[in-house]
C-alpha positions as CSV (number, residue, x, y, z in Angstrom):
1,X,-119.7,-36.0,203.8
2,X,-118.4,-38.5,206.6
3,X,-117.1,-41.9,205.9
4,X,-120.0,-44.4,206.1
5,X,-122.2,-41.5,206.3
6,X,-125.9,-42.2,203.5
7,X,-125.5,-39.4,201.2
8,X,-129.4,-40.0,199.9
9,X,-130.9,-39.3,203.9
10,X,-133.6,-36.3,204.0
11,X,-134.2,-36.5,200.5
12,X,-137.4,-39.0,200.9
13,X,-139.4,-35.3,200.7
14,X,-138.2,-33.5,197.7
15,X,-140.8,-34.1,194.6
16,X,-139.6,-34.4,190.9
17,X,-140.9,-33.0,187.9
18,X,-141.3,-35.4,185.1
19,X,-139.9,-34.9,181.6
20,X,-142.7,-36.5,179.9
21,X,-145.3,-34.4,182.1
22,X,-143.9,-31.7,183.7
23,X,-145.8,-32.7,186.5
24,X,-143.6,-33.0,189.7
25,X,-144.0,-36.8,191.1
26,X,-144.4,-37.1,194.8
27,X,-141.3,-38.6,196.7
28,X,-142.8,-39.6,199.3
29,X,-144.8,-42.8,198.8
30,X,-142.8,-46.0,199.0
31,X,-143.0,-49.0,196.9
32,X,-142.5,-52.4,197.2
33,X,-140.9,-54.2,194.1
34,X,-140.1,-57.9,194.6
35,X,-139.3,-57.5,198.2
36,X,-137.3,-54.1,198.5
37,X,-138.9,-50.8,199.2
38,X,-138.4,-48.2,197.2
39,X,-139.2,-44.6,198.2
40,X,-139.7,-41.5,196.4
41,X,-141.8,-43.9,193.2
42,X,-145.0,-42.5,191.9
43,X,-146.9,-44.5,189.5
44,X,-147.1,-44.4,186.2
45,X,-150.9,-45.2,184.8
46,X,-151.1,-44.9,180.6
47,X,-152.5,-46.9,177.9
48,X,-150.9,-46.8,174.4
49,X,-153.2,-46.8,170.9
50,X,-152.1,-47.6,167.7
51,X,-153.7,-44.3,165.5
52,X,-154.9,-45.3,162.1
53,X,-155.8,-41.6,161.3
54,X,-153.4,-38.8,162.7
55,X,-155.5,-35.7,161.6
56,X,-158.4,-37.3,162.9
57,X,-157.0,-37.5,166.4
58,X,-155.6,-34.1,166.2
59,X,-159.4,-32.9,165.6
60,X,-161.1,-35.1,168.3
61,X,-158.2,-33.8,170.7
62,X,-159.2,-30.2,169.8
63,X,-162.7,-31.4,170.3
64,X,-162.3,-32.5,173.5
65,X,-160.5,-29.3,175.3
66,X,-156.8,-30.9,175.2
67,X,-154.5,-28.1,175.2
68,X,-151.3,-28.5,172.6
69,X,-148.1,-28.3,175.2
70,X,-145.1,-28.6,173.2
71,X,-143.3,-30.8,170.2
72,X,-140.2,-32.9,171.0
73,X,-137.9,-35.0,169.3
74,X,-137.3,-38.2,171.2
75,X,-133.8,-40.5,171.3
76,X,-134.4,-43.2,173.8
77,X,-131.9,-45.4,174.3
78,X,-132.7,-49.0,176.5
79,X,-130.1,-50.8,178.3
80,X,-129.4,-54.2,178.8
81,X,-128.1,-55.6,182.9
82,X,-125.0,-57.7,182.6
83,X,-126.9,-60.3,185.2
84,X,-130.5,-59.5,184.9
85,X,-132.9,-60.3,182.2
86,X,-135.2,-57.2,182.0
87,X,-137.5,-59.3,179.7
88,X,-138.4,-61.6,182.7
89,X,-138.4,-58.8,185.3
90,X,-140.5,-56.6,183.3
91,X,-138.2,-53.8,184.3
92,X,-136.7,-51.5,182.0
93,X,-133.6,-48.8,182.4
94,X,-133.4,-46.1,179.9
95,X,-131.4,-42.7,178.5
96,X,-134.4,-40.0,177.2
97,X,-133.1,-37.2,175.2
98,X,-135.6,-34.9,174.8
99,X,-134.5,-32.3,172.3
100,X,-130.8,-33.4,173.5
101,X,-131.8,-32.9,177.2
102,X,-131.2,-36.2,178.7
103,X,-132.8,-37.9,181.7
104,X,-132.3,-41.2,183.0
105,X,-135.5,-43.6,184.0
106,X,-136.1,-46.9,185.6
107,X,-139.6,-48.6,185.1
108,X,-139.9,-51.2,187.0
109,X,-143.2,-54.3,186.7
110,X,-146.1,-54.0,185.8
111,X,-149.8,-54.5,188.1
112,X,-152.7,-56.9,186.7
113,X,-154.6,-54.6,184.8
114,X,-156.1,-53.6,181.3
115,X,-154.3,-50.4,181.9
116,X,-150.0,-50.3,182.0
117,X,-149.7,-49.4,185.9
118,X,-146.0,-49.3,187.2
119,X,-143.7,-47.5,189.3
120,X,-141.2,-45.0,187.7
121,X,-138.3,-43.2,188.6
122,X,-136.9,-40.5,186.3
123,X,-134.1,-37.9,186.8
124,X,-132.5,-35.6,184.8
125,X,-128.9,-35.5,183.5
126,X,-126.5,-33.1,183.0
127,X,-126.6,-31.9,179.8
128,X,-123.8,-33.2,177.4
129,X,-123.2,-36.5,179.4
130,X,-125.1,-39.0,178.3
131,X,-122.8,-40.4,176.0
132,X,-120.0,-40.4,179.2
133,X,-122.8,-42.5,181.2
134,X,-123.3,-45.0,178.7
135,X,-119.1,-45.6,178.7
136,X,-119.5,-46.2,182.1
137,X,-122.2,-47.8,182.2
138,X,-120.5,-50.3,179.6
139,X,-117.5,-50.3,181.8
140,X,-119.7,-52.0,184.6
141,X,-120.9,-54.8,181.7
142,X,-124.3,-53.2,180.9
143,X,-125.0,-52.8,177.2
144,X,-127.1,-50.8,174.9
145,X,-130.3,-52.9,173.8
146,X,-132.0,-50.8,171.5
147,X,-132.4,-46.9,170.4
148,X,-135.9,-45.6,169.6
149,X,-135.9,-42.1,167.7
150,X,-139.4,-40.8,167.8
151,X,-141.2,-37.2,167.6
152,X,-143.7,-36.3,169.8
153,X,-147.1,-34.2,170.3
154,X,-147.9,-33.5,174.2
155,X,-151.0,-32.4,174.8
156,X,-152.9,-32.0,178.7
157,X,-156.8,-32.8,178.8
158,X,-158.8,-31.7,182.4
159,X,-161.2,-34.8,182.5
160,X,-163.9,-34.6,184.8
161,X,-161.3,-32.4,187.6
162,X,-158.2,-34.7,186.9
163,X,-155.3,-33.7,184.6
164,X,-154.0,-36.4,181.7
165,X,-151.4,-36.3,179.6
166,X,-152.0,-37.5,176.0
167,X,-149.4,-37.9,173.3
168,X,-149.1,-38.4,169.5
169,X,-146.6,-40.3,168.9
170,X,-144.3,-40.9,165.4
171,X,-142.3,-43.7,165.8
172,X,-139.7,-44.5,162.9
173,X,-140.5,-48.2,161.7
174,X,-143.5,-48.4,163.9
175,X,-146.4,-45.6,162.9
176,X,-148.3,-43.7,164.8
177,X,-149.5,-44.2,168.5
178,X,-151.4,-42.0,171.4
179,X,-150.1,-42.7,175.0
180,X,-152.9,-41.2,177.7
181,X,-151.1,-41.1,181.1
182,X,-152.2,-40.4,184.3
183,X,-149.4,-40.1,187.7
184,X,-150.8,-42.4,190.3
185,X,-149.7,-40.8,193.8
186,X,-151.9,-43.1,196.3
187,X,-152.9,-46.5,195.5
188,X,-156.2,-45.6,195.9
189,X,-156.1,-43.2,193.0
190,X,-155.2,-46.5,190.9
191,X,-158.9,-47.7,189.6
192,X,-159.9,-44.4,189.3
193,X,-156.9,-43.9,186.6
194,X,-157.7,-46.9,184.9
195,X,-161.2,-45.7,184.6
196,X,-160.2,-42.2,183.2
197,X,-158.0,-43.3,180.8
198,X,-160.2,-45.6,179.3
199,X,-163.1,-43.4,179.1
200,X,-160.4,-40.7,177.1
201,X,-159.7,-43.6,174.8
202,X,-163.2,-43.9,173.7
203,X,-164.0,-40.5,172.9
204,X,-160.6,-40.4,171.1
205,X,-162.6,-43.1,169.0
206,X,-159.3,-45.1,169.9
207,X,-160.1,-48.7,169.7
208,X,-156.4,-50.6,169.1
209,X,-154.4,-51.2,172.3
210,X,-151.1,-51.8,172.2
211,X,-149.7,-53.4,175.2
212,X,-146.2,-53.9,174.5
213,X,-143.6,-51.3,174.8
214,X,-142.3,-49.4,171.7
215,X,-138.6,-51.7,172.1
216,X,-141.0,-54.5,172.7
217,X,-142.3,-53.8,169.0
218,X,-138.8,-53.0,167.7
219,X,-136.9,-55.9,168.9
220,X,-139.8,-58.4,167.7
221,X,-139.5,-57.0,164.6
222,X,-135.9,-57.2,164.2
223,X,-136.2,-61.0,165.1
224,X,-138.9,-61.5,162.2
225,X,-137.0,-59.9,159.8
């Protein structure tokens, strides 16, 4: 590479796969976050559930046509910016090991909305390194916030021509939730999304909404206890 030369030009076109989906993200629609564009952002449309009856959901899952996809084991670790208050940016940077495969993901805010819209950026890692890019990472002052363990159900549901994701979700100190997702290429695709995944919430007979985001539960319980 030459001095001064962008080593990131005519990569705007590649499309990534997501670890949570599978489902390669479009790289090629930009997004504007506080001012600054970023390219290469799909967007991330989901709603999470609190589940007072795991078998139940299981059967109304199977009822429905969602196809079982695989079982993971979660280790999500959130970071802290040395300068920048993630809490009042509603951003969120992140290490996901997913059966020890580790990826690295930036959310950033949130749209208006009943559903959780935002943009999302998410990598993979080489395997073996996350613990070397958290020492860095503490190098340059950022710290680790909080570590979520978690297991995790994936399931895929065609609904009405358009593929969700759905998980079932075991979260230690928390319970059970369902996330249903939806990747947003367009911004026209957004109310559409929002429509979706309600309508799969109600005939999972899911009626609890859980807006905030598993560390949001986790670090609100740690300050009431």
């Amino acid at each position: 590479m030459l001095p001064g030369e962008d080593p990131y030009v005519g990569w705007d076109h590649l499309s990534r796969p997501s670890a949570t989906t599978g489902i390669s993200q479009p790289a090629n629609h930009p997004t504007t976050i506080k001012g600054a564009v970023i390219s290469s952002t799909p967007m991330e449309a989901e709603c999470k559930y609190r589940v007072p009856d795991v078998p139940r959901t299981r059967t109304r899952l199977k009822e429905l046509g969602a196809v079982f996809q695989k079982l993971e084991s979660h280790r999500d670790t959130y970071l802290r910016h040395p300068s920048r208050d993630f809490r009042s940016t509603d951003e969120a940077l992140r290490i996901r090991e997913i059966d020890g495969e580790p990826f690295i993901t930036y959310k950033g805010p949130r749209l208006a909305g009943p559903i959780k819209i935002r943009p999302e950026i998410e990598l993979p890692m080489v395997p073996g390194t996350a613990e070397d890019w958290l020492k860095i990472w503490g190098l340059l002052g950022f710290v680790v916030a909080l570590t979520v363990p978690k297991s995790r159900e994936v399931y895929q549901l065609q609904h009405a021509g358009r593929l969700l994701t759905i998980t079932l979700d075991q979260v230690e100190s928390l319970g059970a939730f369902t996330e249903i997702e939806r990747i947003v290429a367009d911004p026209s695709e957004i109310e559409q999304a929002q429509a979706d995944i309600q309508e799969v919430g109600r005939l999972l007979q899911l009626t609890e909404i859980e807006p905030r985001s598993y560390l949001g539960l986790l670090l609100q319980l740690a300050d009431e206890r």
